[in-house]
N, C-alpha and C positions, 0 to 999 in steps of 0.2 A: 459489823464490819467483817466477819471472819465470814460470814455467810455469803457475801457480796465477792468476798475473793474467790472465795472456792467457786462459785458460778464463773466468774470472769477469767477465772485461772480453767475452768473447762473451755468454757466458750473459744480461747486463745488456743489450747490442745486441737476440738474440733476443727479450727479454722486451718490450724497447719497442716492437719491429717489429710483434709480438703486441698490443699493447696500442693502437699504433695504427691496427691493422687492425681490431681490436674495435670501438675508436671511430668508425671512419671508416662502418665497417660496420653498425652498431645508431643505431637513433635512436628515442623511443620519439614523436615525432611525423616519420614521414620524408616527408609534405609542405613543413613545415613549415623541416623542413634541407634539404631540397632546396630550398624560395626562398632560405634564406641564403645555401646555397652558389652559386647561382647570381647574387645581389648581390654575392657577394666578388670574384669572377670579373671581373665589369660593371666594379668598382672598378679592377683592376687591370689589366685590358684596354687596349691601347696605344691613343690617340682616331683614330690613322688606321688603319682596316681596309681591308685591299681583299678585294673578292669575286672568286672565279673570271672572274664572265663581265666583270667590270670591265677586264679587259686583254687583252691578245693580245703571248706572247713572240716577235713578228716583229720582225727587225733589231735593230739597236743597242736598247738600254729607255734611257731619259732618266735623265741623273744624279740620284740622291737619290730614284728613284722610289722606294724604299721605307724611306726612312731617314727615321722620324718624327720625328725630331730634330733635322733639318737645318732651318734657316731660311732657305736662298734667297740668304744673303746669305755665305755662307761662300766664301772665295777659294783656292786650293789655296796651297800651298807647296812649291817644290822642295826636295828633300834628305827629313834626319829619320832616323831609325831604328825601326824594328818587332821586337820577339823575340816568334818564335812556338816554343812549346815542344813538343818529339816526343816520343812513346811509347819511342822505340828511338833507339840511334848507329845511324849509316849502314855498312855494311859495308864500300864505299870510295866514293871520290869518283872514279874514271875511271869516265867514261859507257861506254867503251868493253869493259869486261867487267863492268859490274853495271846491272842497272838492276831492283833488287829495290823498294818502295816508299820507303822515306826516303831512297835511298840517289838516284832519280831527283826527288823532288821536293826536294831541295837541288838536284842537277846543272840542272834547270832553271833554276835562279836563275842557274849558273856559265858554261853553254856556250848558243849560239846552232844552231840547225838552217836549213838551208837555208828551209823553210817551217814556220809555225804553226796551230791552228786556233784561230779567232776563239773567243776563253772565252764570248761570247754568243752566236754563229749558227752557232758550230761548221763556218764554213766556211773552207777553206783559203785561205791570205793569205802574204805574203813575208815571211822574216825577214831570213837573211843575201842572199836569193833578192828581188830587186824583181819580176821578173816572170820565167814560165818558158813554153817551148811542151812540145804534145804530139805527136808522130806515129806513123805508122804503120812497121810495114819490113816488106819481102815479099825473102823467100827465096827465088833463083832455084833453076834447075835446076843451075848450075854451083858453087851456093855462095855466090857473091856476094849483096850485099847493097843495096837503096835504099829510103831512107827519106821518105818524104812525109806525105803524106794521101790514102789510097782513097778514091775516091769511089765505087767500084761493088764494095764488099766483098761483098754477097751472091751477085750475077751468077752464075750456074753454067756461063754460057757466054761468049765473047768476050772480049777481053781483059782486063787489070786497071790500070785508069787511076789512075797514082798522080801528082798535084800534089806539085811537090819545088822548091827552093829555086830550081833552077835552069832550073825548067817542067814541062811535063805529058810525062809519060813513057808510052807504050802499049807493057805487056807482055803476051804472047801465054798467054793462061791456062794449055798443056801447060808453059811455061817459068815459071810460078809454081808453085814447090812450095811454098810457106806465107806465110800472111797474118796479120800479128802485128799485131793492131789496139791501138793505145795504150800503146807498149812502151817507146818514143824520149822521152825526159824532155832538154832542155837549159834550163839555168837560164843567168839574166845578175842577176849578183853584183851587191851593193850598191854603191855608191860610196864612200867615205869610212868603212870598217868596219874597225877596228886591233883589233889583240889587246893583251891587258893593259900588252905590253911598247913598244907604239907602232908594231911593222909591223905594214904593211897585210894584207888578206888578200886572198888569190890563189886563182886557180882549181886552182894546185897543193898546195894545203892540204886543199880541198875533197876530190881526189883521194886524200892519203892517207890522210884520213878513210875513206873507201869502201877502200883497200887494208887498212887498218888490220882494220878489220872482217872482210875476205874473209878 
């Protein structure tokens, strides 16, 4: 019997699919449905449109810009609850050996990264990271290493003037065996950032994140 419905239960789907594509598709005045359909449209059409050349997605977009709903007067509230429903369980919830889709778009909600990018300008910003530098490090001839800012990375001749913490360093170009432009990341941690259980976080946390990983 179950078998019998589920056939006859498609069969009756296909038939209407058919029956609405007939309809949608024949008109015996189709000027005449085509004004209709294009008054129904009108009617249900939200009253704020905005056109392409109406805007420019540069920086932040202003609250509400496109919520025709919203009246201006609406105040946020802290707290509340959201449930948004998945296609799929998550396979696990450690970031650190999954990040398949459901399984990262929950972990986003649960862990912090050093940095994020802006969901509007998609440019990079600080998370657990208030602000970070970048530099250079040149590879000498003996192995060692210093790290600054070149200023004459192209140069093919003369020496390799690297600005470093500690001042301007002149290295003789046969004693640079390699110039590693933008390799040096240090980040300075936020202030006041605890973990679930109330300590702080530390820059030795950060660390075994990155060991965890390697």
């Amino acid at each position: 019997m179950r078998r019998r419905s589920i056939r006859w239960s498609g069969a009756c789907v296909l038939a209407l699919v058919l029956s609405l594509s007939f309809l949608t598709s024949c008109s015996l005045n189709p000027q005449a449905s085509g004004t209709a359909l294009a008054d129904a449209g009108a009617a249900t059409r939200p009253k704020k449109m905005a056109a392409v050349g109406d805007f420019q997605l540069i920086g932040k977009v202003p609250v509400d810009e496109f919520n025709d709903q919203a009246t201006g007067k609406d105040v946020p509230v802290q707290g509340g609850q959201i449930v948004v429903a998945l296609p799929a369980e998550p396979n696990s919830l450690n970031v650190w050996t999954d990040n398949s889709l459901y399984s990262g778009y929950i972990n986003s909600f649960l862990y912090n990264s050093l940095l994020r990018r802006d969901p509007e300008t998609y440019e990079w910003e600080g998370s657990l990271a208030e602000r970070w530098t970048l530099e250079d490090i040149v590879v000498r001839a003996d192995g060692s290493k210093l790290r600054g800012t070149v200023t004459n990375p192209d140069s093919a001749s003369g020496p390799v003037i690297l600005n470093t913490v500690s001042g301007t360093v002149s290295i003789p170009r046969q004693d640079a065996k390699e110039v590693r432009r933008g390799v040096a990341f240090t980040f300075f941690l936020r202030h006041g950032v605890k973990f679930h259980d109330g300590k702080p976080l530390t820059a030795s946390d950060v660390k075994f994140s990155y060991d965890t990983i390697k």
